[in-house]
MARTORNU-758825 format. One record per residue (C-alpha): residue in one letter; y, x, z. Coordinates in steps of 0.5 Angstrom, whole numbers, plus 500, padded with zeros to 3 digits. Layout:
! MARTORNU-758825
aYXZ;...
! end
This chain:
! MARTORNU-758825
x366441135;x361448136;x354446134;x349444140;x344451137;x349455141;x349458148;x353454152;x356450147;x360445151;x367445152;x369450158;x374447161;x373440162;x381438164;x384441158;x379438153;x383437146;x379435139;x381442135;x377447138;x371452135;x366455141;x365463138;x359463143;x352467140;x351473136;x356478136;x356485134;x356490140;x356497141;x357502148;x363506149;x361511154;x368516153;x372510152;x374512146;x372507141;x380506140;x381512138;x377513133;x378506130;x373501132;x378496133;x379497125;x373494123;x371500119;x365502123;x358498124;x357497131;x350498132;x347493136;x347486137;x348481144;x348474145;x355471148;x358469153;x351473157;x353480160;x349485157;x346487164;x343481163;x336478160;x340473156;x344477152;x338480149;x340487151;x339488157;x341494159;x342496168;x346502167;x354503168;x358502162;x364504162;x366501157;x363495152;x366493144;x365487141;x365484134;x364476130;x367473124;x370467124;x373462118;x377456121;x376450119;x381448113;x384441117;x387448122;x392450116;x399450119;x397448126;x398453131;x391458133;x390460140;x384465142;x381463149;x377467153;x373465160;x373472163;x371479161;x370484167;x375487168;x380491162;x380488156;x384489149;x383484144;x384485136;x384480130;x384483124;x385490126;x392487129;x393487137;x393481140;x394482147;x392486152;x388483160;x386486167;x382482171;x375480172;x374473173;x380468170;x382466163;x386469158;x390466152;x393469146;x397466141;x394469134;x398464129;x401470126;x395474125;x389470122;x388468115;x385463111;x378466109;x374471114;x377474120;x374479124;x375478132;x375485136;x373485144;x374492148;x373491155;x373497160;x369496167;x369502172;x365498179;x365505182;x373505181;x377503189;x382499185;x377494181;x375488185;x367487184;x366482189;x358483190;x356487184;x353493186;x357500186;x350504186;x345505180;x340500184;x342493186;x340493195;x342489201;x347484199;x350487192;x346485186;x346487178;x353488175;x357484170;x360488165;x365485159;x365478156;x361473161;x364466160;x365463154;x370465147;x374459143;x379458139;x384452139;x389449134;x395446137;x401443135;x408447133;x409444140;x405443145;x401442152;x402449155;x400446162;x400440167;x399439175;x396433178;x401431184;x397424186;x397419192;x396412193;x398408188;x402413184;x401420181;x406425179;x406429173;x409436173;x408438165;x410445161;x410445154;x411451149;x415451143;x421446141;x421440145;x427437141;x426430139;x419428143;x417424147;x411425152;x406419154;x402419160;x396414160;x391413166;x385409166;x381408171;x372407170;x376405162;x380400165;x388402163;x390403170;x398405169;x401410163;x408413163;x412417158;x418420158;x423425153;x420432153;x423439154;x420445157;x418442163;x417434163;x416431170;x414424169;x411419174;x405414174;x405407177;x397405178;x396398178;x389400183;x387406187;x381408189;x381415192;x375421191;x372423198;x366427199;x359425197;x363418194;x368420188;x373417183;x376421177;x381417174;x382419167;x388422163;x390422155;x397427155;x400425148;x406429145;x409426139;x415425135;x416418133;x409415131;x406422128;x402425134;x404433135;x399434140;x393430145;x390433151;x384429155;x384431163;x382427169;x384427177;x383425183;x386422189;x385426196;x389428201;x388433206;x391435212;x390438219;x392435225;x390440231;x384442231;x382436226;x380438218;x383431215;x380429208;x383422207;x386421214;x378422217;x374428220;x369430215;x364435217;x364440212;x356442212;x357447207;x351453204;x353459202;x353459193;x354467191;x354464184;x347468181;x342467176;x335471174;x337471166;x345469166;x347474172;x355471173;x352466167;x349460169;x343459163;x346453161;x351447164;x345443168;x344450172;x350449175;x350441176;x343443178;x345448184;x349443188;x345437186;x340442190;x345442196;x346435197;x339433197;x338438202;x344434206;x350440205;x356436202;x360443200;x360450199;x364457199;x364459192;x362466196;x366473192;x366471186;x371465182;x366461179;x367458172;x371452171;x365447169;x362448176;x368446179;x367440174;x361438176;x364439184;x368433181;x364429179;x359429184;x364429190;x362436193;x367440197;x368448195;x373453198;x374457192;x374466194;x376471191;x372477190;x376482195;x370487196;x370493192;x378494193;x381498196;x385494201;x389500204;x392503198;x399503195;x397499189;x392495192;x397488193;x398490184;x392489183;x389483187;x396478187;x397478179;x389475178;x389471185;x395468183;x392466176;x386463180;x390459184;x393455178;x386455175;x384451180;x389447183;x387440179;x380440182;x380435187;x373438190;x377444192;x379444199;x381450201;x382457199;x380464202;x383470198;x379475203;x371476206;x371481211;x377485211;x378489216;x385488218;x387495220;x386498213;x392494211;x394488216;x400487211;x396485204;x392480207;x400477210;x403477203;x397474199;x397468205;x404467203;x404467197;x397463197;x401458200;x408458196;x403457190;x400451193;x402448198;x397442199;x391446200;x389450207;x389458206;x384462210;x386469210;x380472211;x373469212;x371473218;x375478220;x381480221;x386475221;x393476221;x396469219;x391463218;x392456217;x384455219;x380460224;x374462224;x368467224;x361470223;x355470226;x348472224;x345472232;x338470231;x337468238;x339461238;x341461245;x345467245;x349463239;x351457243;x353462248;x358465243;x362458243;x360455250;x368457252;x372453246;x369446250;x372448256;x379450253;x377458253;x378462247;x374462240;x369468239;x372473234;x369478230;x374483232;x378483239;x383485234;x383478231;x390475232;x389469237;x388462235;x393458236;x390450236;x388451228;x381448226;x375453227;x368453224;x363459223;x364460216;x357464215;x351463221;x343463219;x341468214;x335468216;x330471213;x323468209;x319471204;x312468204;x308472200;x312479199;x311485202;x317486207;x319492204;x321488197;x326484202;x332483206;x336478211;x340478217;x337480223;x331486222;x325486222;x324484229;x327477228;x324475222;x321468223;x312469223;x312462220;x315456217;x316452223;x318457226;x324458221;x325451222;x326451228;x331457228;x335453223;x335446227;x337449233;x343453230;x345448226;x345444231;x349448236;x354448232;x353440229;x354438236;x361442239;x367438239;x372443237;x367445230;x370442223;x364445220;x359450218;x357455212;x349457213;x348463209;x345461203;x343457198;x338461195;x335467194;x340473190;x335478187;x332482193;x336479199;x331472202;x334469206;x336463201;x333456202;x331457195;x329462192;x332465187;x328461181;x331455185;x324452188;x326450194;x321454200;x321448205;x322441204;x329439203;x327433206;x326436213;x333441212;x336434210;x335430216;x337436220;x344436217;x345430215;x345428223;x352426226;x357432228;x361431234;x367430231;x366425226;x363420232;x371419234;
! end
């Protein structure tokens, strides 16, 4: 197991857990490639020094890493040593890395191990056939162009400086590298396909499957609740009867707990530990069903950013900490906002029972090029399979505030293939504007004028249309509607306010805290009250560099007392009082 002296030293993907891995986080040699010619000159080779030092898995914009450096890097390299424990010897070695913005090589020994072009999700390489017993030297190149109308960036500034709602870039490694032993044979992936009394497994495995038998056990709270096995081949499909069902909702979950073993006989060939949860989601009108219930979603904007980590959180507590943060103010979920956040939060998300939309960071593409639906889909697409056993996640968005003029097409196919990849979850097209095919609608409003927000909805109780961003939206059809980003209200006690930026302009601005208060309950509560909102998202949770309108500020101190947000929230909405 990797030594608790590392940066993040816990496992990075709390449903794949297996016993055999080694955490590569902590110091590895770095070095700038501003011509991107480090290949060509043989730095993959190993047979230059690197000059300088930086602390895994931080970026190197970021004060953690201890390098630090704002500027635009072309391109960052990588170097570490690393011997593999002895009892890995004729076992299987796969390199993980959790995410690496945006273009990356990797090397072992000076020998390719594969190539990947994506920011946010994980990538594997099998590099059996290139490590040896003794030393071997792990080489990262990665090539990050934010300024290029073919890269996704989500928030990430494109200009030297960060400004408005776009912050400090993440360049190169920003989650954690490990590597893995498994068996000749193993447990490439899963899917969890639970319902009551019941869950279906739909397993892959990598290698030879002849001969082996794959067992399934299911325990509950640590009491065995079901357990099945079945003969192996590439893809097993099993399913397990449960002796007791207890379902996962918001605010009250339940995981049940999985041990996947592969074996041939009595001699195990690979063990996996994962868990999951049973939840249902369904639409019925304009009602968002979680377990057959209207549920509020009282969600808060989570843009994923840390002071000292950027895209990284300082640690694991950070992350169980910022939705411990919303809860206790009276929020039971979040938009993952532009970014795809690591597996571990979403961990968190489980545990603590906290609803998530998962994003993707659209911005910074160009979504009316020729190869822009080549550059999205492959990475959305890896997304998608990333998450789909989180029970926490209960919807997806592929698109924030796109346009759909510039490409109405994009936004459909990726829709479509959203909801071909998987098909229990509703698919947002594009929070806020402009929808083209949708299973739930929405909208977005920063009006600070509490009485003029209301009057935005007041024709949906009557029968009459939503309110739209755009006139060109298409027209809803009876989906579920909520304002999927409303508040942003400004509060920067203590600051000149020239050092800060939110919704509404100077003119807006609150001039005291009840004032604020005030603003907040009448919003909200417009919104809380209306019989054909499903929910809310306010923006945001806390403060991100220059922009102050969080709830809490950027070092996660609350500005107001979550109990007075709480009470506010927490009141019942209209549609739960069916």
């Amino acid at each position: 197991m990797a030594p608790a002296r590392i940066p993040r030293p816990e496992h990075p993907e709390p449903q794949r857990l297996r016993e055999d891995w080694l955490n590569l986080n902590g110091p590895w040699e770095f070095e700038f490639d501003p011509g991107l010619s480090g290949e060509e000159r043989g730095w993959h080779e190993g047979s230059c020094a690197f000059s300088r030092r930086i602390r895994a898995p931080f970026c190197p914009e970021s004060a953690l890493s201890g390098v630090g450096c704002r500027d635009f890097m072309p391109g960052v390299w990588y170097r570490r040593h690393v011997v593999l424990p002895a009892a890995w010897r004729g076992k299987r070695v796969r390199l993980h890395v959790g995410a690496a913005d945006y273009d990356t090589a990797l090397w072992v020994n000076g020998r390719l191990a594969g190539t990947h072009r994506g920011g946010y999700v994980p990538f594997v390489f099998d590099v059996t056939d290139l490590v040896k017993a003794g030393r071997n030297t792990i080489t990262l190149r990665a090539a990050d162009d934010t300024r290029s109308p073919l890269q996704p960036t989500g928030k990430q500034s494109r200009r030297y400086e960060s400004h408005g709602c776009r912050y400090t870039r993440t360049t190169g490694l920003w989650q954690t590298v490990w590597l893995e032993a498994v068996g000749q044979t193993y447990l490439r992936d899963f899917r969890f396909l639970p319902a009551s009394g019941r869950v279906t497994v739909l397993a892959r495995l990598e290698g030879d499957p002849s001969g082996l038998v794959l067992d399934v056990a299911v325990t509950a709270a640590g009491r065995a609740v079901g357990r099945a096995e079945a003969p192996a081949a590439g893809t097993t499909a099993l399913t397990v009867d449960l002796s007791e069902t207890r379902l996962w909702n918001p605010g009250k979950p339940f995981l049940y707990d999985v041990l996947f073993t592969l074996r041939r006989g009595a001699r195990v060939v690979d063990r996996l530990r994962s868990y999951f949860g049973i939840r249902d989601l369904r639409i019925a009108g304009r009602r968002f069903l979680i377990n057959d219930r209207p549920v509020f979603q009282r969600l808060v904007l989570d843009q994923g950013f840390y002071p000292d980590g950027i895209y990284t959180a300082p640690d694991d507590a950070a992350l169980r900490r910022d939705i411990e943060l919303a809860q206790t103010m009276g929020f039971n979920g979040a938009r993952l906002h532009e970014k795809v956040f690591e597996p571990r939060f979403l961990h968190w998300a489980d545990r603590l029972g906290y609803l998530v939309w998962g994003e993707y960071p659209n911005w910074g593409l160009d979504h009316a090029h020729p190869s822009a639906l080549e550059r999205m889909l492959p990475e959305w697409t890896e997304v998608v399979h990333r998450d789909w056993n989180h029970p926490c996640l209960v919807g997806w968005c592929p698109f924030n505030e796109t346009p759909a003029h510039q490409n109405p097409e994009l936004i459909r196919a990726v829709y479509r293939a959203t909801k071909a990849l998987d098909p229990t979850r509703p698919v947002l097209d594009t929070s806020g504007y402009q929808h083209v095919e949708t299973d739930v609608d929405d909208c977005h409003s920063y009006e600070q004028d509490p009485a003029a927000f209301a009057a935005l909805f007041e024709p949906m109780k009557r029968g009459g249309p939503v309110w739209h961003n755009r006139a060109q939206d298409a027209p809803n059809r009876g989906q579920p509607y909520f304002v999927s980003e409303y508040g942003g209200i400004w509060w920067n006690p203590g600051q000149a306010d020239d050092r800060g930026w939110g919704y509404g302009g100077a003119a807006r601005r609150p001039r005291s805290e009840a004032e604020f208060l005030a603003r907040y309950r009448a919003l909200t509560e417009t919104l809380l009250r209306h019989p054909e909102m499903f929910g809310f998202c306010y923006t945001q949770l806390y403060d991100v560099e220059q922009e102050v309108n969080g709830l809490h500020t950027y070092s996660r101190r609350p500005k107001f007392d979550p109990a007075v947000i709480r009470a506010i929230n927490a009141q019942r909405a209209a549609i739960e009082g069916e």
